[in-house]
DRENZAKE-561491 format. One record per residue (C-alpha): y, z, x. Coordinates in steps of 0.001 Angstrom, whole numbers, padded with zeros to 6 digits, always signed. Layout:
BEGIN
YZX/...
END
This chain:
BEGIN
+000000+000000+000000/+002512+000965+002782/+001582-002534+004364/+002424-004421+001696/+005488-002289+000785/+006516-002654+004379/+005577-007176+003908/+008269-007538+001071/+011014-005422+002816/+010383-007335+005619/+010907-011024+003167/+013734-009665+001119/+015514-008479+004461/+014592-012177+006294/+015989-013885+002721/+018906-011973+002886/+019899-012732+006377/+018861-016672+005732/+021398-016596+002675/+023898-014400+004760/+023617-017163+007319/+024282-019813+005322/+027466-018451+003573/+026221-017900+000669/+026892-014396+000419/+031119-014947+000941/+031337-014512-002891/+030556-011069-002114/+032703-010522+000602/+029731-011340+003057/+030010-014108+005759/+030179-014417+009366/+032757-014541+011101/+032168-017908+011986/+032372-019321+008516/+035964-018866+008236/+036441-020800+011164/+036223-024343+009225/+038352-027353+010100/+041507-026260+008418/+042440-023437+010571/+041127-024779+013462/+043106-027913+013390/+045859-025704+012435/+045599-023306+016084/+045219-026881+018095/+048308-026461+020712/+049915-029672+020964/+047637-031895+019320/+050204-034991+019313/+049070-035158+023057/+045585-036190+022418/+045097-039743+023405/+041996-041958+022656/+041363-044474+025501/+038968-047160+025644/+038092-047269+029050/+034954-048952+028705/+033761-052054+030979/+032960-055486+030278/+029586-055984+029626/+027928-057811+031682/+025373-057772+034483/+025216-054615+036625/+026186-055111+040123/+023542-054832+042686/+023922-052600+045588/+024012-054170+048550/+020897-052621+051034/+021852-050449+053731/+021926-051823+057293/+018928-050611+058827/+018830-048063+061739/+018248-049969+065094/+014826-048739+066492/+015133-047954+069796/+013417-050424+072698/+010580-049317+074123/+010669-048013+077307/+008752-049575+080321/
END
């Protein structure tokens, strides 16, 4: 009996976090923290965001350059 008591605490408490988690709970005054922290305010605390510039520095398609082989090390001549 204390086994299965101790099985359905255990599910209620894993269903409660899972619907904590998911913000369902903020009707009751129960979310995490990071739940409030949707796009609104954050695009709200950006510091200068007119500074943000999108560049396109992308190349040209096109074949990929080969590399050119090292120059091989000069073995040394054999000695007489």
């Amino acid at each position: 009996m204390k086994l299965r008591l101790l099985l359905v605490v255990l599910l209620l408490a894993n269903a409660g976090y899972f619907l904590w988690a998911r913000g369902d709970l903020a009707g009751f005054g129960l979310a995490p923290a990071g739940l409030n922290e949707r796009e609104p305010q954050r695009l709200a605390r950006q510091i200068r965001p007119e500074w943000l510039q999108i560049r396109n520095d992308a190349k040209p398609a096109g074949p990929a350059p080969t590399p050119t082989p090292a120059p091989a090390a000069a073995a040394p001549a054999p000695s007489p």
